[in-house]
Structures are given as C-alpha cells and as structure tokens.
C-alpha positions in Angstrom: 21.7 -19.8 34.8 25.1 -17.8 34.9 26.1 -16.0 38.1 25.7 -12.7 36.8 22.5 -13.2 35.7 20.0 -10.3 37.2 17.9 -13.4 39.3 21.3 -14.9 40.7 22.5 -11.2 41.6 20.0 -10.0 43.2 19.7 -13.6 45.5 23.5 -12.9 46.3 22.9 -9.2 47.8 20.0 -10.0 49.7 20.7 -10.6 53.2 19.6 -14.2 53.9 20.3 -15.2 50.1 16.8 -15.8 49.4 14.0 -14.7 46.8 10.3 -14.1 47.4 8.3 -16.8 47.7 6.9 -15.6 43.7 9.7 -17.1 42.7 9.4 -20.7 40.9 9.5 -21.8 37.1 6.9 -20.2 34.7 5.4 -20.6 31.5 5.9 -17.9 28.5 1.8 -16.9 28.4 2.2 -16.2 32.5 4.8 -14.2 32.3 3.6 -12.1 29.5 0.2 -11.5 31.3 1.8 -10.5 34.3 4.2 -7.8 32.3 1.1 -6.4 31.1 -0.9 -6.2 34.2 2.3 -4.0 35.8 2.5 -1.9 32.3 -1.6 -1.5 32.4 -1.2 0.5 35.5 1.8 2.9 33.7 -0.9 3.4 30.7 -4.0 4.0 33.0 -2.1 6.9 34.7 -1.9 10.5 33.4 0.6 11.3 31.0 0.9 14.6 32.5 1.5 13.4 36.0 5.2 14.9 37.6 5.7 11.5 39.3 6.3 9.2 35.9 8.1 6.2 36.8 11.7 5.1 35.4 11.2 1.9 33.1 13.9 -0.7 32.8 13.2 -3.9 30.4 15.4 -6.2 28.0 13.5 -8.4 25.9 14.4 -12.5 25.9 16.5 -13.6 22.9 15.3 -9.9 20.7 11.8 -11.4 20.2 10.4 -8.2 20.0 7.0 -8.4 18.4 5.3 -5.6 16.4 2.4 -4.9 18.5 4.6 -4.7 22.1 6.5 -2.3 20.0 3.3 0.3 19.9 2.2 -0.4 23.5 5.3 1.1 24.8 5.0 3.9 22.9 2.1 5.3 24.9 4.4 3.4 27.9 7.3 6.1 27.3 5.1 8.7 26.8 3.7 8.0 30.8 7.3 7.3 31.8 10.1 9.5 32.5 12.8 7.0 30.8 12.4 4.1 29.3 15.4 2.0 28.6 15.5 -0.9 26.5 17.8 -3.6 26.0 17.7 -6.1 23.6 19.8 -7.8 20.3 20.7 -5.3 17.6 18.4 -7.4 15.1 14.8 -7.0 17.5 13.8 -4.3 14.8 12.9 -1.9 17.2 15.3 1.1 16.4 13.3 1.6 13.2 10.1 1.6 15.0 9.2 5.2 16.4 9.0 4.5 20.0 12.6 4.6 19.4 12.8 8.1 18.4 11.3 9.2 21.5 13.4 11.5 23.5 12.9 9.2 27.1 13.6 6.3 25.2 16.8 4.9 25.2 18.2 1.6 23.4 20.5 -1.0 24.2 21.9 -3.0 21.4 23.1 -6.3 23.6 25.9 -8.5 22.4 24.6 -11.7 21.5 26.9 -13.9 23.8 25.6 -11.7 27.1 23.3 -14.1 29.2 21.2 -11.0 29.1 19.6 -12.2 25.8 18.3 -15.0 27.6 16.5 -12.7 30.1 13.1 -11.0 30.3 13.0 -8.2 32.5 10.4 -5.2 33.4 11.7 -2.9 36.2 9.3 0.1 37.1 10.2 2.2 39.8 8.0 5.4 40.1 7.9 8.0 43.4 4.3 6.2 44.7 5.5 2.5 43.8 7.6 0.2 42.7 7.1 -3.5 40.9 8.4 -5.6 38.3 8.9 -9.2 36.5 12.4 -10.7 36.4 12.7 -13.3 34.1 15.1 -15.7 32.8 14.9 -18.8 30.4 15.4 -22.5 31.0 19.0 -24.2 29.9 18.6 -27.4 28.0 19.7 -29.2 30.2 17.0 -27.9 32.9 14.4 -29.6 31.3 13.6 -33.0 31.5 14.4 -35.6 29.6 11.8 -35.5 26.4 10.0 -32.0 28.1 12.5 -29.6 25.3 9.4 -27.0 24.5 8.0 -27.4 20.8 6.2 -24.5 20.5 6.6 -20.9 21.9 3.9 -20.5 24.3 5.6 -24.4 26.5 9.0 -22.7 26.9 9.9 -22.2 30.5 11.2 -19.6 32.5 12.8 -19.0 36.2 10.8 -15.9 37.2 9.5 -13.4 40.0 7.3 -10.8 40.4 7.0 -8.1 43.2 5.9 -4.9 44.6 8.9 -4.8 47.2 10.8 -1.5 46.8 14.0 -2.5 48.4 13.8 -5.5 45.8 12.9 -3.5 42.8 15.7 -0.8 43.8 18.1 -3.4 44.3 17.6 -5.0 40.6 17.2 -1.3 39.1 20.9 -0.9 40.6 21.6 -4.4 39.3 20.5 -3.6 35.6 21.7 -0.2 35.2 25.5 -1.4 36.1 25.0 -4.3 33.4 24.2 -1.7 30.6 26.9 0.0 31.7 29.6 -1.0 29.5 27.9 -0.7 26.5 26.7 3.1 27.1 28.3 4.8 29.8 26.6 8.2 29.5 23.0 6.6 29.3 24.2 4.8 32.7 24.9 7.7 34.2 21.4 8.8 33.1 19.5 6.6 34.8 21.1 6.5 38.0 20.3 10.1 37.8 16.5 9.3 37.1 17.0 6.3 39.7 18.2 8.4 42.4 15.1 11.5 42.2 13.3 8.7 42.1 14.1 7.4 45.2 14.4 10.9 46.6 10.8 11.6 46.1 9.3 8.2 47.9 7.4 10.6 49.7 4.6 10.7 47.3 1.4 9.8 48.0 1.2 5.9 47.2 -0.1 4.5 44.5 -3.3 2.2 44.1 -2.0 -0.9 43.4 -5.2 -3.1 43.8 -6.4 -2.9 40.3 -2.8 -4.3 39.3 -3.3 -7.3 42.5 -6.5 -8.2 41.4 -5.6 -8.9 37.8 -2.1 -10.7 39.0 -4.1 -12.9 41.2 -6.3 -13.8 38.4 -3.6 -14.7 36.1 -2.2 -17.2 39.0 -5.1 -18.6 39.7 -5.3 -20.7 36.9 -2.9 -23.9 36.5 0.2 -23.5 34.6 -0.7 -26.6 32.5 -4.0 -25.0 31.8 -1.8 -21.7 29.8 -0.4 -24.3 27.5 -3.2 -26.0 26.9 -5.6 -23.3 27.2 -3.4 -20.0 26.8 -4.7 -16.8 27.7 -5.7 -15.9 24.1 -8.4 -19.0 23.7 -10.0 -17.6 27.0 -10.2 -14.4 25.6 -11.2 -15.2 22.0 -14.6 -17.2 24.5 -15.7 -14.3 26.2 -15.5 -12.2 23.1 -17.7 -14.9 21.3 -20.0 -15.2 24.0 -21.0 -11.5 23.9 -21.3 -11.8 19.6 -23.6 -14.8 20.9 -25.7 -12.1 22.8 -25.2 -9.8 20.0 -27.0 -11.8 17.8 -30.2 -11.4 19.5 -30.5 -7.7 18.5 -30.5 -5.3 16.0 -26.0 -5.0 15.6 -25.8 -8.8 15.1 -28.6 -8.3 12.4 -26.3 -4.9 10.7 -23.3 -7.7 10.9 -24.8 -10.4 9.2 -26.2 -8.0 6.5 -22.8 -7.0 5.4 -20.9 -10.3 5.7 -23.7 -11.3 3.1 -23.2 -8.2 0.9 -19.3 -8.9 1.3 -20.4 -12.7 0.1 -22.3 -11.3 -2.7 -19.5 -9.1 -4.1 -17.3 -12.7 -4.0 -20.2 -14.3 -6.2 -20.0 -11.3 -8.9 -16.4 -12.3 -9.4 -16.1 -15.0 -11.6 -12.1 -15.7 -10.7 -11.8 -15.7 -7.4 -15.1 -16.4 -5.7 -13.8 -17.0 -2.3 -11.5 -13.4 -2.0 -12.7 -12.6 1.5 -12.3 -15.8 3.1 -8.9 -16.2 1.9 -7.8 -13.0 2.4 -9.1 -13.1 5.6 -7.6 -16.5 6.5 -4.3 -15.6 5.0 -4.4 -12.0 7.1 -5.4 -13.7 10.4 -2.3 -16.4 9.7 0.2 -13.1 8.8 -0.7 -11.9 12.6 -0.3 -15.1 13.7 3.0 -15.2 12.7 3.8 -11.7 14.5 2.5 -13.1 17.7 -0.7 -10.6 17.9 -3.4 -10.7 20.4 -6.7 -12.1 20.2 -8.3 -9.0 19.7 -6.2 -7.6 16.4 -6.7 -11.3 15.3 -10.7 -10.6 15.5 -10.4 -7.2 13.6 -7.9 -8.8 10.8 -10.7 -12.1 10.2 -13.6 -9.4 10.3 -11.8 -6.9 8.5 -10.5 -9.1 5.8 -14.2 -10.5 5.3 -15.4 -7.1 4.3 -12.2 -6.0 2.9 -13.7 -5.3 -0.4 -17.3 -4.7 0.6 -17.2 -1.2 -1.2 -17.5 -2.8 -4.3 -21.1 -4.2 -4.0 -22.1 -1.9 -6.6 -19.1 -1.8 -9.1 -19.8 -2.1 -12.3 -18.9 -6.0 -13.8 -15.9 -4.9 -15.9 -14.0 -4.3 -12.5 -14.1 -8.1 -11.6 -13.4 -8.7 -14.8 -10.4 -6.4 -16.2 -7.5 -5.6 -14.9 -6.8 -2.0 -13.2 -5.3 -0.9 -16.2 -8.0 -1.8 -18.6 -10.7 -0.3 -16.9 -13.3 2.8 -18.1 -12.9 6.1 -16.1 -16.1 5.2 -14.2 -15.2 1.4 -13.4 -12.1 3.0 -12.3 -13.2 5.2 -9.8 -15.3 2.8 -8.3 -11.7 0.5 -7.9 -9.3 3.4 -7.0 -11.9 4.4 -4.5 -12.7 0.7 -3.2 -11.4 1.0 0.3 -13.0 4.7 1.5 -16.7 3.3 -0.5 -16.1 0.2 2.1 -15.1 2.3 4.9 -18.1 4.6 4.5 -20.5 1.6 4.1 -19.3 0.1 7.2 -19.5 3.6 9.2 -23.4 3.4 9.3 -22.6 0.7 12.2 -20.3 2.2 15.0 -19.7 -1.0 16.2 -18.0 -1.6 13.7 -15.3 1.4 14.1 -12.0 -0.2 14.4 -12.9 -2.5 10.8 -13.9 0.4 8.9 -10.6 2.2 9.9 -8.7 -1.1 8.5 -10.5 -1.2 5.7 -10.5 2.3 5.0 -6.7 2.6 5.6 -5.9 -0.8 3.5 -4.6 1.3 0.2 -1.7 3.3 2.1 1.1 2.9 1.0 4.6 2.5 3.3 6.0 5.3 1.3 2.9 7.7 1.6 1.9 7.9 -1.7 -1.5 5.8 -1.2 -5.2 6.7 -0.4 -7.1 7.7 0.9 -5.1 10.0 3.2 -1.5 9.6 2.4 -0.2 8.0 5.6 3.4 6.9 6.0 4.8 3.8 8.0 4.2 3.4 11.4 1.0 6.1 11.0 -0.8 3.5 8.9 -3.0 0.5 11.3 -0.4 -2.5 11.4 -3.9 -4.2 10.4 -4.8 -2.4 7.4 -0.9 -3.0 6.6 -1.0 -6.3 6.7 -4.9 -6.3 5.2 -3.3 -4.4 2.1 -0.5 -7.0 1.6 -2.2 -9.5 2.2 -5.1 -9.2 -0.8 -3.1 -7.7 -3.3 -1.3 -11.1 -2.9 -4.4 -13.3 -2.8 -5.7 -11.2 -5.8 -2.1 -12.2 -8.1 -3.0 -15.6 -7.1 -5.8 -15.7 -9.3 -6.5 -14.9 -13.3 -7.6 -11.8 -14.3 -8.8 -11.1 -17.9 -5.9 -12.1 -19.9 -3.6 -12.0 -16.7 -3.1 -15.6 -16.0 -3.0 -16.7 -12.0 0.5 -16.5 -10.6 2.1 -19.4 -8.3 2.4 -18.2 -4.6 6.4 -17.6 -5.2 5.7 -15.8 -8.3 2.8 -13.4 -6.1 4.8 -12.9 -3.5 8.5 -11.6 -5.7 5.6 -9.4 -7.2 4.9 -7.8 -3.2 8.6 -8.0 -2.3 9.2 -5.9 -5.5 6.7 -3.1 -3.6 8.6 -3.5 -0.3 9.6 0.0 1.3 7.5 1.8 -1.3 3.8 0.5 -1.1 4.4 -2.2 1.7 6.2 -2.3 4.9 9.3 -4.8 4.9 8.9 -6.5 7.3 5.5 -7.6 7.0 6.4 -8.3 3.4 9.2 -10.8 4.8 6.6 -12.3 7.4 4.6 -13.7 4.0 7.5 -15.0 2.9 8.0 -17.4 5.8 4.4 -18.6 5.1 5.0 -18.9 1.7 8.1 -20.6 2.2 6.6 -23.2 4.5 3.9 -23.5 2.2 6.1 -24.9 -1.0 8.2 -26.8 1.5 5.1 -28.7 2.0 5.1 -27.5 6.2 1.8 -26.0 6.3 -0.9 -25.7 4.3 -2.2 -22.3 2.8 -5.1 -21.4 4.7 -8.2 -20.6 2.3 -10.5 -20.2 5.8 -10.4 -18.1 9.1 -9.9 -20.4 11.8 -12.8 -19.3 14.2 -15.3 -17.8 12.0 -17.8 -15.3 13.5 -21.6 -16.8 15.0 -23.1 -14.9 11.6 -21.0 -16.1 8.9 -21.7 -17.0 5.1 -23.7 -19.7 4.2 -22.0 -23.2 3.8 -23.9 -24.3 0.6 -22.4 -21.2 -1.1 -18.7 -21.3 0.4 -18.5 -25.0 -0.8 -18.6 -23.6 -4.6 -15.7 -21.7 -4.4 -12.9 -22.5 -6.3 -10.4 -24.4 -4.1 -7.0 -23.0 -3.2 
C-alpha cells in the first residue's frame, strides 16, 4: 500500500498512529455488504429531509457494475452531493445518475493508487460512517493464496461510525480529487463544512445500520467465499417458494410454467426456448455481477418469456415474422403485453410481468409496447429481449436455417444502440467468445431451477444445444 493511500493517511494524522480495531484484511463479498448496509440507511431516509448527507466514494479498479449504478441514483437523490471517483472507462458518465445535478464525477488517472481503493464516506448533520477500502499487493498474499475468482480477492479495510474519523478521511479525499477538478473541490469543502456546522441535529438512528453490520461479521470470512452472501440469500428465498407451494400462489406458478412448457412443445424448432433463454439470461447477469434477487426475476422471467403465445395460431412457430398473416401477426407483434397481461392475474408475480411486458423496447425508443428509451427500460427486460432474439437466431425457422452463435450474435451487435443497449450487447459477446474458445459451455438450463418446475420426462426431449 502507498503512503498516500486514504488508509495510510488517515493512520499518519491520527494522534497515536493507530486505526480502529475494524481494521484487519477483508474479503470482497464483506465489504460489499457492509457498503450497502451504510447506503440502506441514506435510501430509508426521506428524500425531502434538509439534513441530506455529503457522499464521497471511488470505486476499486472502475468495476462499476450496472445495478450499483441505479442504486445510487435514488442514493443522490437522498444526498446533498454525491461525488464519484473512478477510471474514465467504469461506464458510468453515460448512465443517468450521472446527469444528476448533486452528482459529480471523477475521471481518475489509471496510475493513481486510488484505482486500487474502495471507499464510501457519508457524512450527514445527525451522523457520520463509512468503509475505507484498499486492495491487496501481489506480493501481500501468500505464496499460492493469488485470488482466482472475484469474490477471494482481499482487501485492507475499516468501517466506522466515528465522526472525527469520517471528517478526517472526508478532508483526506476531497484534497486527493483536488488536482483533477479544482472547482468541484472547492464544492465539497463547502458542502463538508455546513455539514459540520449543523452537527447539532438531532442524531440519527443508527441501530438498524449496527444490527445488520453485526450480522454480516458474524459469519467467518472463509464461510463468504465458500458460502457468499448471494447462496444464503438465494436459501431463504427458496425456503419461503417451499412454503409457497403449499397454497393456492405456488399452484398459479406451476400452472403457468406448464402453459410456458406447453408453448415450447407447439414449436417444432426450438422446443426448449424458455429454458435456454432463461439460462442464457441468468448467465448475462451473471456476468454483470447482479444480485440474487434480479438473478431470480431473469430465470422466472425468462421461463415465461413467451408465455403470451399459448394461444397463437401454428403458423407463428412456424414462419418467420415476415411471412406471417395479419392475424398470426398480431398475436407475435403483440407477444410480450398478451404475456404480461396473462401473468398480471397473479400479483405475485408483479416484477416478471413488468420484464416480460417491457422485453420488446427497444434502446432507441422505437419498441412496444410503450416506447421506452435506455436507462427507462428494466435492465432485466433488456437483457430478457437480447437475450431470446439471440436464442431464437440459434435455431431454424421455416426456410431460415439456424445460425452459429458468432453468426447470432454479429446479427444483435448489428441492433446495438438502436434496439439493444451496447453494453449488454458486448456482455454476450464475452460469453460467446468463451463459448467458441471452448472456456465454458453454453448453458441450455437455469442453474437453480424453481421447487415447481417442468417435468423431466418432457425437458429430456428437447433438442440439445
């Protein structure tokens, strides 16, 4: 670790040169729970309330991931400034959190040992806490312990709810973005100081933010790599389908994975559609590091992705869009809102219908059912969309013939920043890429399915991938 790195200056300016006893080394999964436990308590708190707190974060190495990207914008919109440093390439100035007018960015020069940090300041009138991070050297690990996979990498860390601390490495931050935006320095130390001027406010309660902190901690490190926080989460969420199924909803559920698994049997080309598409969907978030419970809703929603076709005419499994009768047609331009509207009739089912119903927007706006554009289209129904206009040029089609998975995917990156978003289009790639290079294996099934699922006999007759 460098000397000017945020831990190392904020050890040399405290009196006896010491850190709190939080301090110690830290896996990835850890730290990220404890970063959202602090951030929880900004987006529990009124949006209207005078005494927002100032927000200081840099993100490790530019891994900025799509979903953090949303959460902070209902963050800034709780905050009174929210500045954010990270590597030019992290993608987030063309996400609209960044176009938020108390949100400022902080393009960071590759060679700063900032890049290697991972820091969340917040510093509000009725409290103050944060996370300081900063990643293992090589040569800190030992011999043969080099992390292989993202969750096992290591990091020195701290977390607190000392003022003076959290002032000091406020102070500490703001003078290292500094030199690469003057003004916006000057900014926050403005926002820094009437924060500090108004400590006076009636304090914070912090012990919903303990209690969930102390949770996190009292579970073995070693357990977070081989049990990370999603698994845990993805087990209570299957032990309440487990209760589900005892009543009416799990009953609903299993009647429309079979009426999804009955539209896959009228198609005589690509009999196993939902499972791959939802495989393939859940693998896509996957890739952009999403939480257990958009992974759920991409699996579910991709297994009843095409569930408003149950009573299509054959000709539309049979023809290609182009080729269809004005009736067939309607019932395949109008696919995704007859699904959505099927699945309404179950409320518990809310956030899928809104995937599927959104699946046919398009990135430029031009799509059904409701023209959205960009960021104001479900990153799940984004990637659901991709994703099975991929899986459906994969397989024949009347007098289409199937198309290899390079050939499928040039046809999607032909469509990016008109009917798909970029960067989601450039996330398949990677998996197709593996794919031919013979690194992974195409998944043709979710990994976890659901309690109610389709029937095995009938799964095993679908064409292989």
């Amino acid at each position: 670790m460098q000397p000017e790195a945020t831990l190392n200056q904020l050890k040399a300016s405290s009196l006896d040169g010491r850190l709190p006893s939080s301090y110690g080394v830290y896996f990835k999964n850890t730290l990220v729970a404890l970063c959202h436990a602090l951030e929880d308590h900004i987006l529990e708190g009124d949006p209207d309330d005078a005494a927002k707190p100032l927000v200081l974060v840099t993100f490790q190495q530019g891994k900025w991931y799509l979903q953090e990207a949303e959460r902070y914008f209902e963050i800034s919109n709780r905050s009174r400034e929210v500045a954010i440093a990270a590597v030019p390439d992290s993608g987030f100035s063309s996400h609209r959190t960044s176009q938020l007018d108390q949100v400022d960015l902080v393009d960071l020069d590759p060679g700063d040992s900032m890049v290697q940090e991972w820091n969340l300041v917040i510093l509000a009138p009725g409290y103050a806490a944060m996370v300081l991070c900063h990643e293992l050297d090589e040569e800190d690990y030992r011999g043969g312990d080099q992390p292989d996979v993202d969750i096992e990498r290591k990091f020195y860390g701290l977390w607190t709810f000392d003022r003076e601390l959290v002032c000091r490495a406020s102070e500490i931050l703001i003078d290292r973005m500094r030199p690469y935006d003057e003004p916006l320095a000057e900014k926050l130390t403005a926002h820094y100081q009437a924060v500090s001027s108004a400590q006076n406010a009636a304090p914070a309660d912090l012990s919903g933010v303990v209690a969930r902190i102390v949770n996190y901690l009292q579970s073995s490190q070693q357990q977070l790599v081989t049990v990370s926080r999603q698994a845990r989460e993805l087990w209570e969420l299957e032990g309440q389908a487990q209760r589900l199924n005892r009543n009416l909803t799990a009953n609903k559920l299993q009647a429309f994975l079979r009426m999804a698994q009955k539209v896959d049997e009228r198609d005589p080309s690509n009999r196993a559609a939902s499972v791959r598409v939802s495989a393939l969907a859940e693998t896509i978030g996957q890739v952009l590091d999403l939480p257990t419970l958009q992974l759920r809703r991409l699996r579910l929603a991709g297994l009843l992705f095409r569930i408003g076709l149950a009573e299509a005419p054959p000709e539309v499994f049979t023809e290609t869009s182009e080729r269809l009768e004005a009736a067939s047609e309607i019932f395949w331009r109008d696919r995704a809102l007859l699904g959505a509207q099927l699945l309404d009739a179950m409320p518990e089912l809310k956030p899928i219908s809104d995937i599927v119903r959104h699946q046919l927007e398009h990135w430029d706006g031009t799509g059904k059912p409701q023209g959205l554009k960009q960021e104001n289209i479900s990153l799940e129904s984004r990637i659901l969309g991709l994703v099975a206009f991929f899986q459906e040029l994969t397989e024949a089609r009347s007098d289409r013939p199937a198309l290899s998975l390079s050939d499928a995917f040039e046809h999607c990156r032909e469509y990016a920043g008109k009917r798909f978003d970029p960067a989601l289009v450039e996330s398949l790639g990677t998996v197709v890429r593996l794919t031919e290079m013979g690194l992974m294996k195409l998944p043709d099934q979710p990994s976890r399915p659901p309690n109610v699922w389709l029937e095995e006999a009938d799964l095993a007759k679908a064409p292989s991938a």
